[in-house]
C-alpha positions in Angstrom: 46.8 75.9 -220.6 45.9 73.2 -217.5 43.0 71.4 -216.8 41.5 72.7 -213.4 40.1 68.9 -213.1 43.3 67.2 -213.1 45.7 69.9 -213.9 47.4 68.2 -217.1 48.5 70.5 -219.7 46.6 70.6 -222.9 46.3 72.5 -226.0 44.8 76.2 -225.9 41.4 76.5 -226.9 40.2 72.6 -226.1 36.4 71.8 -225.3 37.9 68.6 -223.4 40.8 67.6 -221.1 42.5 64.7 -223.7 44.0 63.2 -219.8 40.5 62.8 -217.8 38.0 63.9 -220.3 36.2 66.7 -218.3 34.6 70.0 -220.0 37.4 72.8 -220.1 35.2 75.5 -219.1 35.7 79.0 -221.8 33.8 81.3 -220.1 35.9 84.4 -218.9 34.2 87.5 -217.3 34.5 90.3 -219.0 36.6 93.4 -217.6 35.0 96.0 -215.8 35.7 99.7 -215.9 37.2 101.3 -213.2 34.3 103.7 -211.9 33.6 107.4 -212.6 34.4 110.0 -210.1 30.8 111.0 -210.3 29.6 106.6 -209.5 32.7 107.0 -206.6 30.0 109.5 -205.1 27.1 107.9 -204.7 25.2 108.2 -201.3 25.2 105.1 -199.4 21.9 104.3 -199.1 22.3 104.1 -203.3 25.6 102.0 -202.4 23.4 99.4 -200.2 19.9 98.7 -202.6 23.1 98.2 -205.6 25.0 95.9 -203.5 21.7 94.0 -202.6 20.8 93.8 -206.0 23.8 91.9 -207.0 24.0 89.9 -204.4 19.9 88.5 -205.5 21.8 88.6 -208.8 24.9 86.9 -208.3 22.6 84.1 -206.2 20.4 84.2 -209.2 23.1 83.4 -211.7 25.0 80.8 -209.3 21.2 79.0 -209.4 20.9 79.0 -212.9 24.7 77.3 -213.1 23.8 74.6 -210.6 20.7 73.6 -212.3 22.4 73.1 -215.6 25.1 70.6 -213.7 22.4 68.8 -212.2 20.7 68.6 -215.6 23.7 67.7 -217.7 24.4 65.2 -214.9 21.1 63.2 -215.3 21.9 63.4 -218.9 25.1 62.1 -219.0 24.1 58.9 -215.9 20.9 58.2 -218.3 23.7 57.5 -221.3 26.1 55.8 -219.5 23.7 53.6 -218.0 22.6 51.9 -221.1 25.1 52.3 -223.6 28.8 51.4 -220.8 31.8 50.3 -222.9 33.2 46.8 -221.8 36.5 47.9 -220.9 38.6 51.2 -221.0 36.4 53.8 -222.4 36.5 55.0 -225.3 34.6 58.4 -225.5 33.8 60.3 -229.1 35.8 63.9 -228.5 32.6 65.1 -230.6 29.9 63.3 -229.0 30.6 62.5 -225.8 32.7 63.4 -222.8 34.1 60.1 -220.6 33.0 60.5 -216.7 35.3 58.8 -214.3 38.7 58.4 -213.0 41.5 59.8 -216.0 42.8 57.5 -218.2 46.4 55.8 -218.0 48.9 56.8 -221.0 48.3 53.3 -222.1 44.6 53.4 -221.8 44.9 57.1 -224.0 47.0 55.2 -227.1 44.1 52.6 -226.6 41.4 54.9 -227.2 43.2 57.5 -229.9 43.7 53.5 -231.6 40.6 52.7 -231.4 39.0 56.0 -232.7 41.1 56.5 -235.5 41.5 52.6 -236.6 38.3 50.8 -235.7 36.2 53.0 -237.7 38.1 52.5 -241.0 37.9 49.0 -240.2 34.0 48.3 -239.5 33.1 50.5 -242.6 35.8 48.8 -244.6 33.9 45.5 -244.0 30.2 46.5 -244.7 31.3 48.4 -248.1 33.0 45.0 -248.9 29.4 43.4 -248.5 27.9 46.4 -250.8 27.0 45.9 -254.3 27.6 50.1 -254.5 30.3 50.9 -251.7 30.4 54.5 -253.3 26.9 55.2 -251.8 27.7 54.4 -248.3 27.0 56.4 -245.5 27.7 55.2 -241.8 26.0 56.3 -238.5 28.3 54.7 -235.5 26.7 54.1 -232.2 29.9 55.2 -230.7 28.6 55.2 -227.5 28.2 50.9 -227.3 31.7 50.6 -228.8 33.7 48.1 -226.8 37.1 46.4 -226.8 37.9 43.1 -225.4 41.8 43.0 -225.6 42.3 43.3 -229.5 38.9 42.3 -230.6 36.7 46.3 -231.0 33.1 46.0 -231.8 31.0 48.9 -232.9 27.8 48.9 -234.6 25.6 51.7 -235.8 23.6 51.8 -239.8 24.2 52.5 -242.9 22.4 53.9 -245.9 23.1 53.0 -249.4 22.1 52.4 -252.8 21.2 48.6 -254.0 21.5 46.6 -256.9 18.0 47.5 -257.9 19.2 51.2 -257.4 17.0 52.0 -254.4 18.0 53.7 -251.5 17.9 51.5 -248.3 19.0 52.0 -244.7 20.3 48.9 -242.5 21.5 48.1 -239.1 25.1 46.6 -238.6 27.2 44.9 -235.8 31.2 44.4 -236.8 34.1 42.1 -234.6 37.2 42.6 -235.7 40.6 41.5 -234.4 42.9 44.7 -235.2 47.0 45.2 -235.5 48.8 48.5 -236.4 48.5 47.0 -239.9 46.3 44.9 -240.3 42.8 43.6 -239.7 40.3 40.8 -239.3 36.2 40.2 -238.9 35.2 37.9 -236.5 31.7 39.0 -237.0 29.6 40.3 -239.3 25.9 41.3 -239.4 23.8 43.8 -242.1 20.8 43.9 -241.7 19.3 40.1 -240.3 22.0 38.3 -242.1 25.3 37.2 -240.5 28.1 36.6 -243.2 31.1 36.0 -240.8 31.1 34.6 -237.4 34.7 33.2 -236.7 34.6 34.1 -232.8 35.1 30.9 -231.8 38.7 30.4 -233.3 40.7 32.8 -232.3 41.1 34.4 -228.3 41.2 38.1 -227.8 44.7 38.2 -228.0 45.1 36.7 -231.3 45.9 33.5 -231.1 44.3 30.6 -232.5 42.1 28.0 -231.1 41.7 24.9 -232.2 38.0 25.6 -234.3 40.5 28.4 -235.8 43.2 26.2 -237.4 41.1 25.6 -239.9 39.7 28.6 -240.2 42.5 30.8 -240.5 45.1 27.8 -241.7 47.7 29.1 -238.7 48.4 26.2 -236.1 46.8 26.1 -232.3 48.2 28.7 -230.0 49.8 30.8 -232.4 48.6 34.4 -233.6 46.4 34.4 -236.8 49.1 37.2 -238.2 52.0 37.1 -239.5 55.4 38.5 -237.7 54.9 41.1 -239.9 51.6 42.2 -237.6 51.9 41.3 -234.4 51.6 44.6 -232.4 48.3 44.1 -231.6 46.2 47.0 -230.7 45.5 45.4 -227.1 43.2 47.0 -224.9 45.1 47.1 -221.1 47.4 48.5 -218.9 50.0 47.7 -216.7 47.4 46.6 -213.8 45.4 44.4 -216.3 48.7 42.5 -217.6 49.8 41.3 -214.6 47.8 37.9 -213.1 45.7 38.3 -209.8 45.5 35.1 -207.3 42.3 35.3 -208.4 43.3 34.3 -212.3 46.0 31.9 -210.9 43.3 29.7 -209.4 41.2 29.5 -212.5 44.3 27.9 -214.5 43.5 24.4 -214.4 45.5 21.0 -216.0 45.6 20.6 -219.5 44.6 24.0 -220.6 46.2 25.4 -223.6 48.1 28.7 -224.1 45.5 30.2 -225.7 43.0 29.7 -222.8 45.5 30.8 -219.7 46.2 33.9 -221.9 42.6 34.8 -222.1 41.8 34.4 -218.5 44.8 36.5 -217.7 44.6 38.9 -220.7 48.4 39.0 -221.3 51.3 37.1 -223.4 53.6 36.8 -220.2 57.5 35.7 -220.9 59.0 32.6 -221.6 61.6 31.7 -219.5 62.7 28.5 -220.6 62.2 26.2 -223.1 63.3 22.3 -223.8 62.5 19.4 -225.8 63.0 15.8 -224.9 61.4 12.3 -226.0 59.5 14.1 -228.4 58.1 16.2 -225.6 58.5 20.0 -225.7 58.5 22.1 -222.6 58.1 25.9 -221.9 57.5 27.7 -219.0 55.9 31.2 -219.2 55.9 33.9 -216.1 53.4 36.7 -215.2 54.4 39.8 -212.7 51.8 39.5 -210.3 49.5 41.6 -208.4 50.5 41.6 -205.1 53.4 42.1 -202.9 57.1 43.4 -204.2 58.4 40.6 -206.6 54.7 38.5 -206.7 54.7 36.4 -210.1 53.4 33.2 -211.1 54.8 30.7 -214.3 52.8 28.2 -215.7 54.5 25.0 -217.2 53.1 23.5 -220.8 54.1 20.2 -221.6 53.0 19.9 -225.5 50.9 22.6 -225.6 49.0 22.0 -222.2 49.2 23.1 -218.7 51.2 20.5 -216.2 52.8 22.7 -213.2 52.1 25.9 -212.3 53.5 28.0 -209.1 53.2 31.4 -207.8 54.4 33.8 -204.9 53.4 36.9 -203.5 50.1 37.1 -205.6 46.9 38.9 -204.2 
């Protein structure tokens, strides 16, 4: 079957396009009869008060329909405006149904990631704080989920037993920094107490800062994972990877790797590298937003910005 929104194909029988999210209507009229000789035969003055009374009916019905939209839209703007995800959306298939443009392929693996993934990982953390883990049982505020490149945090309460054996029911906020295989809490909060706050040393792509080399024993610049981890789930898309002009103009002189990443919210390439006198030099391009061929590289001379040059960018 197709979505009538944005005519992708999806599976029979789904509530919800999986492409742009919209409510894959079910409703099929049933099949009328053909009518009896004896109905063929009625007078026409019978013919016109029938016809009239569908038409009242049909307007009726066609009312009805049009006030539940209007409803369900109120509904749905009084949810969204409170509770907006920071970047790509990521929409329960059970509780919620994303408004808004479809999603890129990309942004799709992003979500599907981030449902299945970020879940385990924010209960995984509380039931490590948890004197009875066993007794856990999580409510998720998945509709104030949001991702910030590889960093996802959700928050929601759970309800357990204590030491003392009693049952108690506390709020919880959970950062964590996510690969296919691994994971990491930046933050932690139960309850009023915060256990873990390591935001400061690491940027949302991973890689460490200088707070972080102590905190995560893994030098400036590089990711807190091992080789062994490094697909990051990162939340973005082609259009987000590339730099702007905008981005280009907020590099500035001695900035570090891990602060020109942030601002653009990409790796970018290295295109060459060198080392003399003790001093090492790389130079790392973006594709740029802009014209055919726009890019920008950025030169780091020990770690810092010292050049940087762009054409084409918008």
């Amino acid at each position: 079957m197709y979505c009538k929104n944005c005519g992708e194909q999806i599976p029979e029988n789904s509530k919800f396009c999986l492409n742009c999210g919209a409510v894959v209507s079910t409703y099929e009229p049933e099949p009328t009869d053909s009518p009896t000789t004896s109905e063929q035969m009625v007078e026409p003055e019978k013919q016109k008060e029938n016809k009239g009374c569908g038409r009242i009916l049909v307007l009726f019905g066609v009312c009805i329909i049009l006030f539940a939209i209007v409803i369900q839209g109120m509904g749905e703007s009084a949810g969204t405006s409170s509770s907006t995800p920071a970047l790509p959306a990521v929409a329960s298939t059970v509780e919620s149904v994303q408004s808004g443009p479809p999603l890129s392929p990309r942004q799709q693996q992003i979500r599907s990631a981030f449902e299945n993934g970020a879940q385990w990982d924010i209960e995984d953390t509380i039931k490590r704080l948890l004197k009875n883990p066993d007794t856990a049982k999580f409510t998720h505020n998945k509709g104030s989920w949001s991702a910030d490149n590889a960093i996802l945090t959700g928050d929601g309460s759970v309800n357990y037993t204590n030491a003392s054996g009693k049952s108690v029911t506390e709020t919880f906020t959970v950062s964590v920094i996510t690969t296919d295989e691994h994971y990491f809490p930046l933050f932690v909060k139960l309850g009023d107490s915060v256990s873990v706050d390591d935001r400061k040393g690491v940027n949302s792509l991973g890689l460490t800062t200088k707070t972080g080399e102590s905190i995560f024993g893994t030098e400036q610049s590089h990711s807190i994972f091992g080789d062994d981890a490094a697909n990051l789930v990162v939340v973005t898309d082609e259009f987000r990877q590339n730099i702007t002009l905008a981005e280009f103009n907020r590099i500035e002189a001695g900035m570090r790797y891990e602060e020109v990443t942030e601002i653009i919210g990409s790796f970018g390439a290295e295109q060459a590298r060198s080392e003399i006198a003790g001093y090492q030099s790389v130079i790392i391009a973006w594709d740029g937003n802009g014209s055919v061929g726009a890019n920008a590289n950025v030169t780091f001379s020990n770690g810092q910005v010292i050049a940087k040059a762009q054409i084409g960018l918008q």
